[in-house]
VEXDREN-2710 file (C-alpha; in Angstrom, 1 decimal):
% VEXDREN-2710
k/r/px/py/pz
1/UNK/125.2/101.6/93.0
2/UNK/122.5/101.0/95.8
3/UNK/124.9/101.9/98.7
4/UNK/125.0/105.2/97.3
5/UNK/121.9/105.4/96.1
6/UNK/120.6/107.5/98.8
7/UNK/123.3/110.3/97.9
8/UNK/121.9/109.9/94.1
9/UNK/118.4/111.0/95.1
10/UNK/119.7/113.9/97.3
11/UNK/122.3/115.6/94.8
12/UNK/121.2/114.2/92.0
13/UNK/119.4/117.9/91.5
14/UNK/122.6/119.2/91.2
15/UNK/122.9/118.2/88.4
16/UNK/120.5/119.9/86.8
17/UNK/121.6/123.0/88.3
18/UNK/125.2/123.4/87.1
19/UNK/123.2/122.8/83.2
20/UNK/121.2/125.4/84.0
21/UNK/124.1/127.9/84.7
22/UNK/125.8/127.5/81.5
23/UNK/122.4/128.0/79.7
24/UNK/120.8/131.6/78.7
25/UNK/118.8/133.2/80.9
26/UNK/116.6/133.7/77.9
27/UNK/116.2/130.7/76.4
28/UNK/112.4/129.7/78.3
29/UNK/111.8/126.7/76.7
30/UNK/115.0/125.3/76.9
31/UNK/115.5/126.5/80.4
32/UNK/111.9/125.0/81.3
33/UNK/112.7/121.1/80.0
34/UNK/115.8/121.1/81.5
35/UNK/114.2/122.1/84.8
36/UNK/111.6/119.6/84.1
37/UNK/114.1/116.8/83.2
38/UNK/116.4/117.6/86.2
39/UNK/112.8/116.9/89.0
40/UNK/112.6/113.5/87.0
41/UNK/115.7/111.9/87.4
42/UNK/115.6/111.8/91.9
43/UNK/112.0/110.5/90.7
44/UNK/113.2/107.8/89.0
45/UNK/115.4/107.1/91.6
46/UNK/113.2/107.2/94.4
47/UNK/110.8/104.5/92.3
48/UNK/114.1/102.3/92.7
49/UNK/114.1/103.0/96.0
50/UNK/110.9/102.2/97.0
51/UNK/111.0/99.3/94.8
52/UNK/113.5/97.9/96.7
53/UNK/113.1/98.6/100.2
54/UNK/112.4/95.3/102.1
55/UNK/109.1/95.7/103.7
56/UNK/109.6/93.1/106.3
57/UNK/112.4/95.0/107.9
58/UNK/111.8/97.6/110.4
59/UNK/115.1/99.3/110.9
60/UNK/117.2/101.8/108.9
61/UNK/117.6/100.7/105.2
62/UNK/120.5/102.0/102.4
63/UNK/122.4/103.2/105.1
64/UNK/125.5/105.4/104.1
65/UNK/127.8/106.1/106.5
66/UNK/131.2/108.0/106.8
67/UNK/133.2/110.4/109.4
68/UNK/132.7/113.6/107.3
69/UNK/134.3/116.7/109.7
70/UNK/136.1/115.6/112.5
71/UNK/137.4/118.6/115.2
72/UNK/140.0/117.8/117.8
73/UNK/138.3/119.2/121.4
74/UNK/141.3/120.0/124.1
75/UNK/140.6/118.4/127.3
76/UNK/143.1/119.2/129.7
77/UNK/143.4/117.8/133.4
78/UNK/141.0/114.9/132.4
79/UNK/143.1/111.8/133.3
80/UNK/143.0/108.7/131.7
81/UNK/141.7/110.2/128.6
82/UNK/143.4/110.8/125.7
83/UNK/141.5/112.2/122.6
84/UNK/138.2/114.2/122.4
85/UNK/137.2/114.7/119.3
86/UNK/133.3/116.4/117.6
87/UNK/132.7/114.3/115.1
88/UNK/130.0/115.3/112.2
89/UNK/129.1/112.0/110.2
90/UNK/127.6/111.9/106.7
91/UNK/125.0/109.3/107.5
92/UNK/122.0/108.7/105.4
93/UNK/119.5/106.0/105.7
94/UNK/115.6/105.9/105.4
95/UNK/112.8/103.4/107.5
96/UNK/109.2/103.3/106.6
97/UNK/108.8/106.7/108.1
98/UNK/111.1/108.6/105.9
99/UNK/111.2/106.1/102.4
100/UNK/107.4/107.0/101.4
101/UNK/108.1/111.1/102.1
102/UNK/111.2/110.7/100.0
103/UNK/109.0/109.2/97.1
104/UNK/106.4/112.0/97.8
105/UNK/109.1/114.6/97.3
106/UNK/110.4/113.7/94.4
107/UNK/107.2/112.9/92.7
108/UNK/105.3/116.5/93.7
109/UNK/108.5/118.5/93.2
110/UNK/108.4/116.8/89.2
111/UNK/104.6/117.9/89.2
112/UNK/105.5/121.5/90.7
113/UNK/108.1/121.8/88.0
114/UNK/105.5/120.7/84.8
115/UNK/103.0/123.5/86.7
116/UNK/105.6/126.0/86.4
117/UNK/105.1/126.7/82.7
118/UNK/103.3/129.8/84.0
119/UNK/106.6/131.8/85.4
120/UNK/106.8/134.9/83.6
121/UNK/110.2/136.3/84.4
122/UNK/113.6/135.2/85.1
123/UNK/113.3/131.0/84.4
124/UNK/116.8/130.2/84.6
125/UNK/117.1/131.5/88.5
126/UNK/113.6/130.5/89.0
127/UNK/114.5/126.6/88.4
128/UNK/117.8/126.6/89.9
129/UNK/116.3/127.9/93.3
130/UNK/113.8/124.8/92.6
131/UNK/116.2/122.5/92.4
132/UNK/118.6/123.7/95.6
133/UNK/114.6/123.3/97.2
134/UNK/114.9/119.8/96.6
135/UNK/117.8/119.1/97.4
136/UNK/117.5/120.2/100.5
137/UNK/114.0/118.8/101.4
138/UNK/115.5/114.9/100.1
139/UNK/118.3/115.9/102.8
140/UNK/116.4/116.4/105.5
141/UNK/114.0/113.0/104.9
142/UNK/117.3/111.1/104.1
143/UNK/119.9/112.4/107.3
144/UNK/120.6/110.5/109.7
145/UNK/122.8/113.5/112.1
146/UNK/121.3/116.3/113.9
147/UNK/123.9/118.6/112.2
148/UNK/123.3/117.2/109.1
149/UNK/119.6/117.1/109.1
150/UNK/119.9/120.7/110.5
151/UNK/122.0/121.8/107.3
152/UNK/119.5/120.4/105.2
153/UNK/116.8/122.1/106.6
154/UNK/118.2/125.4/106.8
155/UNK/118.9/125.1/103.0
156/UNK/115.4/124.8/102.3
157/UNK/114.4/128.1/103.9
158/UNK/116.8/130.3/101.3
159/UNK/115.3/129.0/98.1
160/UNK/112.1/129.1/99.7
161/UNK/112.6/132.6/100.8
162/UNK/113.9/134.0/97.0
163/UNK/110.7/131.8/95.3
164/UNK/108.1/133.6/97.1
165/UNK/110.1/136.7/97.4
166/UNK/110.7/137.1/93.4
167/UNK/107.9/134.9/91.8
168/UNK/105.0/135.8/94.2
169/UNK/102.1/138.1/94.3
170/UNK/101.5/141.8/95.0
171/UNK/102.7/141.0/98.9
172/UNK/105.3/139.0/98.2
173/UNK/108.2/140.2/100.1
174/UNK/106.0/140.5/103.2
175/UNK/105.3/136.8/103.0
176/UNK/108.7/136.0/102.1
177/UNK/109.9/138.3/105.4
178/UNK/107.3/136.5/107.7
179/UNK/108.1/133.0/106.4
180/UNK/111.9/133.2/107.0
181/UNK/111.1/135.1/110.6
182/UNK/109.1/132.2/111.7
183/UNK/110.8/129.4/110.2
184/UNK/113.9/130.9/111.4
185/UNK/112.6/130.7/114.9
186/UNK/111.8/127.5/114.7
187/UNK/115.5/126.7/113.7
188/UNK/117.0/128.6/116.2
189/UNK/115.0/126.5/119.5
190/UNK/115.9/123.3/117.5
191/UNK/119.7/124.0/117.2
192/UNK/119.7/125.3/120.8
193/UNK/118.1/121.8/121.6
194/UNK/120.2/119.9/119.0
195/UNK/123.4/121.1/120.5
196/UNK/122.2/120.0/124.3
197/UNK/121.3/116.8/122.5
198/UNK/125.0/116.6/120.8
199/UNK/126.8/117.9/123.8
200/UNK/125.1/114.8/126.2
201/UNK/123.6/112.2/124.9
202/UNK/126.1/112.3/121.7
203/UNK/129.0/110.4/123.6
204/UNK/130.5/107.7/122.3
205/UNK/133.6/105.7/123.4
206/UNK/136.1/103.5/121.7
207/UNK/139.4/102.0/124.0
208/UNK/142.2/101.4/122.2
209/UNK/145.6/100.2/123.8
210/UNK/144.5/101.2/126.8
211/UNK/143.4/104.9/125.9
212/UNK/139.8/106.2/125.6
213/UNK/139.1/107.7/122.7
214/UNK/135.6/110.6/123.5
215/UNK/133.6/111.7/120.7
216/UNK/130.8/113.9/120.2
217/UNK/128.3/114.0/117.3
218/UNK/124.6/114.0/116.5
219/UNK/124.0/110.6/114.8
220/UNK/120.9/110.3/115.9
221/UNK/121.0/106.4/116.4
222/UNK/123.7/106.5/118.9
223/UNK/122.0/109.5/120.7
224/UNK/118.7/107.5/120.9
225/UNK/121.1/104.4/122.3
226/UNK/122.3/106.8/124.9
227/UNK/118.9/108.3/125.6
228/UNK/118.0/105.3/126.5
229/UNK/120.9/105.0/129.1
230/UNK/120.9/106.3/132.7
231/UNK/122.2/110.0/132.0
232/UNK/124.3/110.4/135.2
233/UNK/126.2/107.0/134.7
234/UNK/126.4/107.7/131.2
235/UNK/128.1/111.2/131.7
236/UNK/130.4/109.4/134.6
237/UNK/131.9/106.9/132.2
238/UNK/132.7/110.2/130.0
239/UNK/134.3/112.2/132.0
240/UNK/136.5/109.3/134.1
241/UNK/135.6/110.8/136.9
242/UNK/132.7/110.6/139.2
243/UNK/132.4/114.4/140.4
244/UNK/132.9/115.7/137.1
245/UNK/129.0/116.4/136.3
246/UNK/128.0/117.4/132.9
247/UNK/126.4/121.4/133.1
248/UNK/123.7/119.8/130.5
249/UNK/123.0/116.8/132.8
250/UNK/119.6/115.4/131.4
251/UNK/117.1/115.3/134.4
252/UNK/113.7/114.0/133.6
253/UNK/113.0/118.2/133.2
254/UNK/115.6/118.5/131.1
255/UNK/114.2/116.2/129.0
256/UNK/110.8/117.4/129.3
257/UNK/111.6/120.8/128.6
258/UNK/113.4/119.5/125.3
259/UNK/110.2/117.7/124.2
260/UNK/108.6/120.9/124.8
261/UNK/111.2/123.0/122.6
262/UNK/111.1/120.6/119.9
263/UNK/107.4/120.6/119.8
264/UNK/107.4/124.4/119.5
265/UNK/110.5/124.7/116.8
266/UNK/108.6/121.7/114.4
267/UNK/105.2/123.2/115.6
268/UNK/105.7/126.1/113.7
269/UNK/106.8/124.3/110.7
270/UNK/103.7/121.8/110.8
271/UNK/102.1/124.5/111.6
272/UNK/100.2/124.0/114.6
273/UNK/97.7/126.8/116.0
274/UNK/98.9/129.7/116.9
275/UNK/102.0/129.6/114.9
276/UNK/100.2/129.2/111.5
277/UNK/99.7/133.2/110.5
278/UNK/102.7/132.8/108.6
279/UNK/101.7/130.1/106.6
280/UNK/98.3/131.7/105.3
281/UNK/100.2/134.6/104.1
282/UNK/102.5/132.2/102.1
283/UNK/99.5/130.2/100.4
284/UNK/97.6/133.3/99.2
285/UNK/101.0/135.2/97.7
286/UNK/103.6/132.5/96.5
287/UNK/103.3/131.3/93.0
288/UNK/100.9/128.0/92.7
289/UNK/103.4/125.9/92.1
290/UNK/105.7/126.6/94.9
291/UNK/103.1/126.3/97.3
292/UNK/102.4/123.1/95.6
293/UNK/105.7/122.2/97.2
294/UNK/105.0/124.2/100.0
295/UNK/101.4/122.6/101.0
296/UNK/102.6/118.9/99.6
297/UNK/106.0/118.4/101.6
298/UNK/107.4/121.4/103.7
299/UNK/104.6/120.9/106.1
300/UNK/105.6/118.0/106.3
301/UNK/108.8/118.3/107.5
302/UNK/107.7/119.4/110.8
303/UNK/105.2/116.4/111.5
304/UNK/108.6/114.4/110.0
305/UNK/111.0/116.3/112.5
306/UNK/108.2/116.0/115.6
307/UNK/107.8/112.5/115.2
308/UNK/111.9/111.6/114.7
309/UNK/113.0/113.8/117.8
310/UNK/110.0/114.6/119.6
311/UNK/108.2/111.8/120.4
312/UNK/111.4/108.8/119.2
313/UNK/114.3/110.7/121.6
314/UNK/111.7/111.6/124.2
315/UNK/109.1/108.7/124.2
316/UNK/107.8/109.1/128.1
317/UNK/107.7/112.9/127.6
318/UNK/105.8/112.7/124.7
319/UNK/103.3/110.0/126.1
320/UNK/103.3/112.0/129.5
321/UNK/102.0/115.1/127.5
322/UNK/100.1/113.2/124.9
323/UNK/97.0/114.8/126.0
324/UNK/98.6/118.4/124.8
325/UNK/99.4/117.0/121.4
326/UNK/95.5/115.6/121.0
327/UNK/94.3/118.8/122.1
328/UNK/96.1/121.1/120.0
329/UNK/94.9/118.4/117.2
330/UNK/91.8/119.1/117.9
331/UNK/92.1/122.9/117.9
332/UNK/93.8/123.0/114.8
333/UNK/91.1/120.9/113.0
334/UNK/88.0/123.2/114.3
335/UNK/89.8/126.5/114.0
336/UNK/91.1/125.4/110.5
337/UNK/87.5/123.7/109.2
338/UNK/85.4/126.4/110.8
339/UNK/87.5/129.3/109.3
340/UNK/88.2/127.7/106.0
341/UNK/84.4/127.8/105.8
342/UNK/84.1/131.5/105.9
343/UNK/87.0/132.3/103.5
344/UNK/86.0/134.3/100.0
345/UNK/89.1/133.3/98.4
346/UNK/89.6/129.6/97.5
347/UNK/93.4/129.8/98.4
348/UNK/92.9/130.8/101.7
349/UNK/89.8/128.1/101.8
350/UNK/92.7/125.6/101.0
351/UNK/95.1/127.6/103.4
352/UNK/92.8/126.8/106.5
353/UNK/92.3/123.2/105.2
354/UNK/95.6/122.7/105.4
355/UNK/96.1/123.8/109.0
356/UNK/92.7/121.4/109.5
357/UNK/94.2/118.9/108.1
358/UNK/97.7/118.7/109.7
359/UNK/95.8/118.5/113.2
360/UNK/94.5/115.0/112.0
361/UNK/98.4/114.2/112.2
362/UNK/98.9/115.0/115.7
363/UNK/95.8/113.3/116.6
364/UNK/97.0/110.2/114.9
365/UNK/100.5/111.1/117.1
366/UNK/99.1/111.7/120.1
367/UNK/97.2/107.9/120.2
368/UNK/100.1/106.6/120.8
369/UNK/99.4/103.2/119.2
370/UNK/100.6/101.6/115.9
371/UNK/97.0/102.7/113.9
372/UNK/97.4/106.2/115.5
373/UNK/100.9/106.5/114.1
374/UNK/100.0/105.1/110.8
375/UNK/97.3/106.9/110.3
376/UNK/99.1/110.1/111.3
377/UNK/101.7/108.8/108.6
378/UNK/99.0/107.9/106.0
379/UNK/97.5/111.5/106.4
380/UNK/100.7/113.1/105.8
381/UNK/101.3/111.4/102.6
382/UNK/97.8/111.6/101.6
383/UNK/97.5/116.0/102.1
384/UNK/100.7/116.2/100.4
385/UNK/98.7/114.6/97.4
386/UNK/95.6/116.7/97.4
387/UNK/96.9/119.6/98.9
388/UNK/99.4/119.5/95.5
389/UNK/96.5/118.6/93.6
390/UNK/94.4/121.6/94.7
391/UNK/96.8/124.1/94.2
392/UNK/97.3/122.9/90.9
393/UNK/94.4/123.4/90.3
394/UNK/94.2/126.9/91.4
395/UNK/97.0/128.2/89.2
396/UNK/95.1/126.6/86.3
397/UNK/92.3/128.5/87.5
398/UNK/93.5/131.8/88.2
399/UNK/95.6/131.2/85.3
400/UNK/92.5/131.7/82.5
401/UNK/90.0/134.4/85.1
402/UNK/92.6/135.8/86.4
403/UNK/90.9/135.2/90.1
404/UNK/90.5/132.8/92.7
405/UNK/87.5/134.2/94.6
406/UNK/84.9/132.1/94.6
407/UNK/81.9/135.4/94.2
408/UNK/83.7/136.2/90.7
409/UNK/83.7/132.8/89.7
410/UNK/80.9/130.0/88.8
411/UNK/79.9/127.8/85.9
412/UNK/83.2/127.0/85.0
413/UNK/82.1/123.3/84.6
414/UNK/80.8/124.5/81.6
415/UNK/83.6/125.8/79.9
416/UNK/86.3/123.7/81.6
417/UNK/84.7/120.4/82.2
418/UNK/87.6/118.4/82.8
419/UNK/89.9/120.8/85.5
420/UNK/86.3/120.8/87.0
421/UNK/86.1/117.0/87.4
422/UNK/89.8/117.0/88.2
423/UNK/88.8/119.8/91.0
424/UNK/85.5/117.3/92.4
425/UNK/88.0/114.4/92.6
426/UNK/90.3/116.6/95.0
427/UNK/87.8/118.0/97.1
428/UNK/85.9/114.4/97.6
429/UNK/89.7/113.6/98.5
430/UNK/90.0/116.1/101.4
431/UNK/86.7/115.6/102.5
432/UNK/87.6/111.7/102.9
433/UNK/85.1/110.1/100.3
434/UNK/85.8/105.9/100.7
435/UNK/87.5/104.8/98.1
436/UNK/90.4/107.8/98.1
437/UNK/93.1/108.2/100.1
438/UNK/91.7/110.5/103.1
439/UNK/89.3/108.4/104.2
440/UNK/91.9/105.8/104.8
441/UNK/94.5/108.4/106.9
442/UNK/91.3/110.0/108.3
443/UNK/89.6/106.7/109.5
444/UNK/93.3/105.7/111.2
445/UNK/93.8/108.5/112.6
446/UNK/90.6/108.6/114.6
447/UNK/90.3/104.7/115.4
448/UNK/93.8/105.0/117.4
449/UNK/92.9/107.8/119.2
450/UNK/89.3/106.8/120.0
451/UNK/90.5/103.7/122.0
452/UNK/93.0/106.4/124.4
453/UNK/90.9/109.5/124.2
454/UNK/87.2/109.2/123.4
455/UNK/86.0/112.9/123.8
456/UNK/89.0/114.6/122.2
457/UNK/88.4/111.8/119.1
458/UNK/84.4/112.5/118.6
459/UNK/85.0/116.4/119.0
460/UNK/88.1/116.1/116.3
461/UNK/85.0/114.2/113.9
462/UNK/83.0/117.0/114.3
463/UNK/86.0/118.7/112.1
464/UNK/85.3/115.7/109.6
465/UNK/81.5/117.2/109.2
466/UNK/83.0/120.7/108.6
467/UNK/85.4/120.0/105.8
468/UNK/82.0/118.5/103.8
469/UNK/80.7/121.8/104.2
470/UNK/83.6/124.4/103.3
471/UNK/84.9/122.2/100.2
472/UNK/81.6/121.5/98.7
473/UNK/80.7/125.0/99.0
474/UNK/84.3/125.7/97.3
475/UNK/83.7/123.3/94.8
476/UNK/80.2/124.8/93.7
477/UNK/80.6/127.7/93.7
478/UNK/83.4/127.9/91.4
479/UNK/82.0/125.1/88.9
480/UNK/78.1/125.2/88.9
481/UNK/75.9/128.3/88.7
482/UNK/75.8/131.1/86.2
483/UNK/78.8/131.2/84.5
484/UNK/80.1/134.8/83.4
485/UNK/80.3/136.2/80.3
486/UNK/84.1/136.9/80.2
487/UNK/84.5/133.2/81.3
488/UNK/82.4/131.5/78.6
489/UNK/84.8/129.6/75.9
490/UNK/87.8/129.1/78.2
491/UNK/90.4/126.4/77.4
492/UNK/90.0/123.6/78.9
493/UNK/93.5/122.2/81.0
494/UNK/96.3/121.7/78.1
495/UNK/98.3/118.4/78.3
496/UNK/101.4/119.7/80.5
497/UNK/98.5/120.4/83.2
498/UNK/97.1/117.5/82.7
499/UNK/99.8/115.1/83.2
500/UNK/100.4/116.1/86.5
501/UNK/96.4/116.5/87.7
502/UNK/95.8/112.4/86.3
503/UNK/99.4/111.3/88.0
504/UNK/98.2/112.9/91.2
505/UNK/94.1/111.5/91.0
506/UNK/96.0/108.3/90.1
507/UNK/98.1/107.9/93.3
508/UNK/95.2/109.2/94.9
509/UNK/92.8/106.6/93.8
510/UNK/95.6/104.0/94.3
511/UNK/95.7/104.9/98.7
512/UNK/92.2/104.8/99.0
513/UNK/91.7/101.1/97.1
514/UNK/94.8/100.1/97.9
515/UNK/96.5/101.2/100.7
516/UNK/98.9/98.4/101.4
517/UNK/101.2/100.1/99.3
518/UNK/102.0/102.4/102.2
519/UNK/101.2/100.2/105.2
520/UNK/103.0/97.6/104.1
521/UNK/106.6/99.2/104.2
522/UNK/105.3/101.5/107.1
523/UNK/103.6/99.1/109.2
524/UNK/107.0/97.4/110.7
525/UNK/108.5/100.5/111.3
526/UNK/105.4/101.9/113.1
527/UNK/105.1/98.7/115.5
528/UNK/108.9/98.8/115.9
529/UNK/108.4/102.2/117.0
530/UNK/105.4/101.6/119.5
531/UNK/107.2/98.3/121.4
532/UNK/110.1/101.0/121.8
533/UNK/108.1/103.5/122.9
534/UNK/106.0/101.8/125.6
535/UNK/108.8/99.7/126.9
536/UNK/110.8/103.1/127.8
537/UNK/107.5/104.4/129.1
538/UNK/107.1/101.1/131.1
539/UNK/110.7/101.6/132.2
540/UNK/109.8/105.4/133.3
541/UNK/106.8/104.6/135.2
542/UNK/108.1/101.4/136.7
END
């Protein structure tokens, strides 16, 4: 069962889904615990996974891997050759990058689905779009082929699309219609870079009585094998013969200007500054507990996808332009801290965090050394966390006033006492109190990239200094003071709301005095990925 076990996270959703469509579409309760029941079972799984993923190795683990599509490509006049095929593998496998952000998916997509008690309308299409989400998010952490991993992705942005578009606030549809435009941009530069990647470096070669045999494909380990090649000689042995030159030859430009496409297509996913409008629109209307999902792991997926083809396909390009990626670090920190401090409304103070937040990521990239990359990691795993937390939180909030802006709220501590201590934890969390887990991320982050870039590091720490200010101002504003009348006698968090708050303060609590949980299955894949990265860069500059 473990060689497939990697296909029983990803579709296990499914199952889930086909119950739900012979269930009625009035039947809430129902339709809400099977929705429930369906986030736990990839949860359960994923524990198993992480459980049993050897720490001590630092290549690709649970690998599944089969020919899935294979096309026949005519290649006439090309002598000596007898087959060219395009070959489309179903390959799945995780490392220490991808194993922890399949256990964070699974785990915040069960908390999303306990904090969806509060959909009003329309459950049953409400929890299967939830479920295709996950599905497709597990896919994209789990493939292991640019088509594949592209498939994946692009099935996230159609649930995602109908979940703000339907469940969402008064602007819905307008931050449905800019999410898919931007996030559809970004799709559109990676496939164009995908298929130069696919068409080149996604050769491979098999003699057989005495025929070659030419395929083409996107598993991304042979591509990174071939990457690694001399282009020209590798495009030579291809085509049999000598003057036939490849029209996607990969000159060190080419390369370049891929690095630089894939930085903008997963750029705008991360988001990094200015491609982030869309994403404050989609944290203010979408319903809490999809941009629970949202916050906690789409993000996510374009650090994930930067750091897998941006900087592991193109290592010298991304240390040649590893000044950019600090830079725009630090601009997305300041602009998000010093803007997050001037918001009235608490979403959009978490909105700004976030974009703060995921410039501590690129920071952590752009050192370019194994506590750099860790701590880039770490700080992924850790704002999934809080920023699922927080937003929690808010729906609770908004839930019982009806509001989230923080001049119509105050005192709640009073009547809520323990979402108010639950809401302290969170913010001491994001502000990177010692003893939770974004101090450790932070603190990583910034020690790799103070020994490479001293200036950029101390002017991203003035960002640290910042998020102090705009979370504690959050935090009392909305729990101390004067409470208001209308809020006086307001329930406290009922158990379906709590379950998830505790489980997330719990794994919390459990990165910041314990964070060998992470580093240990991460820290062999980070070094294999920094020995790689500065031999090829050694090779480059050599």
């Amino acid at each position: 069962m473990s060689d497939n076990l990697l296909s029983l996270i990803v579709f296990s959703p499914l199952i889930g889904i086909i119950v739900l469509l012979f269930l009625p579409k009035d039947r809430k309760v129902i339709l809400q615990k099977v929705g429930i029941a369906a986030t736990v079972l990839p949860l359960l799984l994923s524990v198993w996974l992480y459980a049993a993923y050897v720490t001590q190795n630092s290549g690709m683990q649970f690998k599944q891997q089969f020919d899935w599509i294979t096309i026949p490509l005519n290649k006439e006049g090309v002598e000596g050759l007898t087959n060219f095929y395009w070959t489309i593998p179903y390959h799945l496998s995780v490392d220490g990058l991808s194993m922890p952000l399949v256990f964070l998916s699974a785990l915040i997509f069960t908390m999303a689905a306990l904090a969806s008690i509060y959909i009003k309308k329309r459950w049953k299409a409400y929890f299967i779009w939830l479920l295709l989400l996950e599905v497709g998010v597990l896919g994209v952490f789990t493939s292991q082929d640019l088509v594949l991993f592209f498939l994946f992705f692009e099935i996230t942005l159609v649930p995602m699309f109908f979940l703000i578009g339907i469940w969402g606030n008064i602007d819905r549809e307008k931050a449905a219609n800019r999410f898919l435009i931007y996030n559809g941009l970004g799709s559109a530069i990676m496939l164009i870079v995908f298929a130069i990647l696919i068409s080149t470096a996604g050769i491979s070669q098999e003699i057989a009585d005495n025929s070659l045999t030419v395929s083409y494909s996107g598993d991304i380990q042979n591509i990174t094998r071939n990457l690694l090649q001399d282009s020209e000689s590798l495009v030579n042995q291809a085509s049999g013969d000598p003057q036939n030159q490849n029209p996607f030859y990969l000159s060190d430009a080419m390369k370049t200007t891929l690095f630089l496409l894939l930085l903008a297509a997963f750029g705008i996913k991360l988001p990094i500054f200015p491609f982030h409008t869309w994403m404050l629109k989609v944290h203010t209307e979408a319903p809490p507990s999809v941009v629970m999902i949202h916050s906690g792991i789409l993000l996510k997926m374009g650090a994930y996808g930067l750091i897998r083809f941006g900087v592991l396909l193109f290592p010298a390009e991304a240390l040649q332009w590893a000044w950019i990626l600090a830079l725009l670090g630090v601009i997305n920190i300041l602009y998000g801290a010093i803007l997050a401090f001037m918001q009235k409304e608490f979403r959009l103070v978490l909105a700004y965090s976030s974009i703060s937040h995921m410039g501590i990521v690129l920071l952590g990239l752009a050192a370019f050394n194994p506590i750099g990359m860790q701590g880039a990691v770490f700080q992924m795993i850790s704002h999934g966390l809080i920023s699922a937390l927080m937003f929690l939180l808010v729906g609770s909030i908004y839930e019982r006033t009806s509001t989230t802006e923080l001049d119509k709220l105050g005192g709640l501590a009073k009547s809520m006492p323990f979402l108010s201590a639950v809401l302290l934890i969170g913010g001491l969390a994001s502000l990177g109190l010692p003893g939770l887990s974004g101090f450790v991320s932070e603190l990583l982050a910034f020690l790799g990239l103070f020994g490479s870039a001293r200036t950029l590091a101390v002017i991203g720490a003035v960002g640290i200094i910042l998020t102090a200010a705009y979370v504690l101002r959050g935090i009392m504003k909305i729990t101390y003071g004067p409470i208001r009348d209308k809020h006086l006698g307001l329930p406290d968090a009922k158990w379906i709301e709590a379950v998830p708050m505790i489980t997330l303060v719990a794994f919390i609590l459990l990165l910041g005095v314990y964070p060998a949980v992470l580093s240990e299955p991460l820290q062999q894949t980070v070094n294999g990925f920094d020995r790689m990265i500065h031999s090829i860069a050694g090779k480059v500059g050599g």
